[in-house]
C-alpha positions in Angstrom: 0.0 0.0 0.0 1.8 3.7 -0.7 2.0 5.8 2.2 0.1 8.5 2.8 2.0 12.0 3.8 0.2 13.9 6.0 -0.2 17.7 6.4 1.0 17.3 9.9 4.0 15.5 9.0 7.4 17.0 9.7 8.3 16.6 5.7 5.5 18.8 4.7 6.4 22.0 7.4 10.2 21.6 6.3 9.6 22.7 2.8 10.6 26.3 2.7 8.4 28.8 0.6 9.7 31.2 -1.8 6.4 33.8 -2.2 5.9 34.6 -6.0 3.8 37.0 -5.4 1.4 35.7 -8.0 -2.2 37.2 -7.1 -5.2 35.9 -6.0 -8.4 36.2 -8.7 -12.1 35.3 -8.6 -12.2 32.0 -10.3 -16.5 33.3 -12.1 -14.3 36.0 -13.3 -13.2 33.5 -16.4 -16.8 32.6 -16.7 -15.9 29.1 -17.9 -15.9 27.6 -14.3 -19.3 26.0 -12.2 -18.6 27.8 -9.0 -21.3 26.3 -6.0 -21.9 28.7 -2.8 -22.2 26.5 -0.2 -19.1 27.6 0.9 -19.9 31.3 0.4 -18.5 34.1 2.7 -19.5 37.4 3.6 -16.2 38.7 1.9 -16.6 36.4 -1.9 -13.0 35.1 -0.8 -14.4 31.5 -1.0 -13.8 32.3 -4.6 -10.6 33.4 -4.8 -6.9 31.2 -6.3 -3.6 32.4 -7.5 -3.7 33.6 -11.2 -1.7 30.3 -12.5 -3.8 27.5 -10.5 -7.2 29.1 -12.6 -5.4 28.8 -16.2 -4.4 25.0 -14.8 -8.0 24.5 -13.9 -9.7 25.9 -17.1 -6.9 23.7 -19.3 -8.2 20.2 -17.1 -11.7 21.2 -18.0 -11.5 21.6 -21.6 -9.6 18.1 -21.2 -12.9 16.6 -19.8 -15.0 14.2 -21.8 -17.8 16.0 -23.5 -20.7 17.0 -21.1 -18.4 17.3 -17.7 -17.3 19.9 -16.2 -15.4 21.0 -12.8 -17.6 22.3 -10.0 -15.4 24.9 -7.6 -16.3 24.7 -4.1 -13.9 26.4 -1.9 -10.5 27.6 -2.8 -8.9 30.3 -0.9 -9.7 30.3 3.1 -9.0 33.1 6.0 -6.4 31.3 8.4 -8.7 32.5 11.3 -11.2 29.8 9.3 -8.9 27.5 9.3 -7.9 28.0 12.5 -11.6 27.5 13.8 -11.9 23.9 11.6 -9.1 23.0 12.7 -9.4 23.3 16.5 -13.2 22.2 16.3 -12.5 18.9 14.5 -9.7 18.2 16.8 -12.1 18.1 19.5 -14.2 16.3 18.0 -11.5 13.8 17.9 -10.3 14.3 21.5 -14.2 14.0 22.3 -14.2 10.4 20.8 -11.0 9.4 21.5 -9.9 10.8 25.5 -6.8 8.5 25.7 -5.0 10.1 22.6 -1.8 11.8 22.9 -1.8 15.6 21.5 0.7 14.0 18.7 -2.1 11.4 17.3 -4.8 14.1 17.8 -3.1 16.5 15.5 -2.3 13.8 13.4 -5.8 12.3 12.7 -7.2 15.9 12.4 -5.1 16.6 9.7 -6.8 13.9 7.3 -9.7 16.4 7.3 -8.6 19.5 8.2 -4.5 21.0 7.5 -3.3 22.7 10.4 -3.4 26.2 10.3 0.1 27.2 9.8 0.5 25.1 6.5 -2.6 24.7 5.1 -2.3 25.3 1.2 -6.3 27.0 1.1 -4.8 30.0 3.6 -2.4 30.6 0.2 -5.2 30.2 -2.6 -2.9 26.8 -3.5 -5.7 24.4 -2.9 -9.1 23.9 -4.3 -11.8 21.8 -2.8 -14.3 20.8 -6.2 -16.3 18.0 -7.7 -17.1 17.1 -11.3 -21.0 18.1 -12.6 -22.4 17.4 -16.0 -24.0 19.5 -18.3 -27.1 20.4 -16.1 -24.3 21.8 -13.7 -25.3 18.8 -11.1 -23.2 17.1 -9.2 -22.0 13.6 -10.0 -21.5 10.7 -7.8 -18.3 10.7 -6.8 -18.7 8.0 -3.8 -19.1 10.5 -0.8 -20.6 14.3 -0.2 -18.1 16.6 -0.6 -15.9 17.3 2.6 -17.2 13.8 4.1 -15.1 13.3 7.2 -13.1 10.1 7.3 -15.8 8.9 10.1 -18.7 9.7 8.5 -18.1 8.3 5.5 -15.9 5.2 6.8 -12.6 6.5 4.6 -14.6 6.2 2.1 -13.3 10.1 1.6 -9.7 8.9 0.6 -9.1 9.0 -3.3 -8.6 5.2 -3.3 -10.8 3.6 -1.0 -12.1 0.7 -2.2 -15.5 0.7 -0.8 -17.4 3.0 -3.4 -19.0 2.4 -6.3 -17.9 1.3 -9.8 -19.3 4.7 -11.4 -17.6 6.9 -8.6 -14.6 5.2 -9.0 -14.6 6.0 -12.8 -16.0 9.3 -12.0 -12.7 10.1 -9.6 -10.5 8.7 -12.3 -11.6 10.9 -14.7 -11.3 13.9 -12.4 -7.5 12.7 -11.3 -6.4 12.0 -15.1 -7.7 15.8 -15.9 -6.2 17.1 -13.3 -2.7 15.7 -12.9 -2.3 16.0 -16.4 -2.6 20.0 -15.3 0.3 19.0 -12.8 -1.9 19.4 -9.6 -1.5 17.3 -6.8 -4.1 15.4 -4.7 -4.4 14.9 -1.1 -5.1 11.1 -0.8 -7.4 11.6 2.3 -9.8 14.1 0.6 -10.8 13.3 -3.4 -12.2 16.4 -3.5 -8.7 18.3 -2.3 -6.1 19.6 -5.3 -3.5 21.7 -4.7 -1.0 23.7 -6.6 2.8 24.9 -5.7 1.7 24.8 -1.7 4.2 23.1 0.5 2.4 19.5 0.5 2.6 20.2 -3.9 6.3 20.8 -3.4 6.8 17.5 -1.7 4.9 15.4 -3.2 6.9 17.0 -6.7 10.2 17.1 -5.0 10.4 20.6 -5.9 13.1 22.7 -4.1 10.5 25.4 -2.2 6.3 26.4 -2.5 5.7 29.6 -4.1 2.2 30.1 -2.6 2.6 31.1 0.9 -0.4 31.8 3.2 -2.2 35.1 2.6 -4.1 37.1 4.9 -7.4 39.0 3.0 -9.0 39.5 5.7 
């Protein structure tokens, strides 16, 4: 079975980052991309990735077979959001689980939620989206979107084996178009893509990130 890396693994923090300086643009500004608001803030900045991640994204689409096309759900996040996920789910966790070191309880809580200080969404490096067809509804893709690894009994992870033959072929169409695009998935969440972030870099083996977290609040 290959590993799965983390966000709260040592290798991830260690990558330096080398801001570009690349700016952050509303992905309906292209008009060619489903955006969905159920992860609408007050501000728009749900909206909102660096300038090169949206021409990746609009390339992987017009890759898709005929009838598809990507459904954006939440790309850039305000680290005091991510802050708040992240400490919520982690009680969750130490809720369920009272005999957990801090160590494991940071480590299961980043399968669903990065930790604050390297999350790739605080730098508009990550995207959280879905594939819809040409009524602009959601396909079955094996779980909802941001389907915790309990609730949906891992079926959340990009290979888990317990989902459907359609979802699988549903995810493997939305993988091919998007590595092909040179994003990289994180194997916990299908639905999770990122783009010259820290856990990008690594995964890569490039020498540094060049999307370092932003504050727009």
């Amino acid at each position: 079975m290959t590993e799965i890396i983390l966000m709260s693994d040592p290798r991830v923090a260690a990558v330096p980052v080398e801001e570009c300086g690349e700016r952050l643009v509303d992905v309906r500004a292209d008009g060619s991309l489903l955006v969905d608001t159920r992860k609408e803030d007050q501000a728009g900045t749900f909206c909102f990735l660096r300038d090169g991640f949206v021409d990746r994204l609009v390339k992987a689409q017009e890759s898709l077979p005929r009838g598809l096309r990507l459904l954006v759900v939440e790309g850039y996040r305000l680290p005091s959001v991510q802050q708040r996920y992240f400490v919520e789910y982690a009680a969750e966790l130490r809720a369920a689980h009272p005999h957990w070191t801090s160590a494991q309880i940071r480590s299961a809580a980043s399968r669903y939620v990065s930790p604050p200080e390297i999350a790739p969404h605080t730098a508009g490096a990550a995207v959280d989206l879905t594939l819809a067809g040409a009524d602009g509804r959601e396909l079955d893709l094996g779980t909802r979107m941001n389907a915790s690894p309990e609730e949906s009994d891992g079926a959340c992870y990009t290979a888990a084996g317990n989902i459907s033959e359609r979802a699988r072929a549903h995810r493997e169409i939305l993988g091919a178009a998007l590595t092909a695009v040179d994003l990289v998935n994180y194997p916990t969440e299908w639905w999770h893509w990122s783009f010259q972030d820290r856990y990008w870099a690594m995964t890569t083996g490039a020498a540094a990130a060049r999307y370092g977290p932003r504050d727009l609040s």
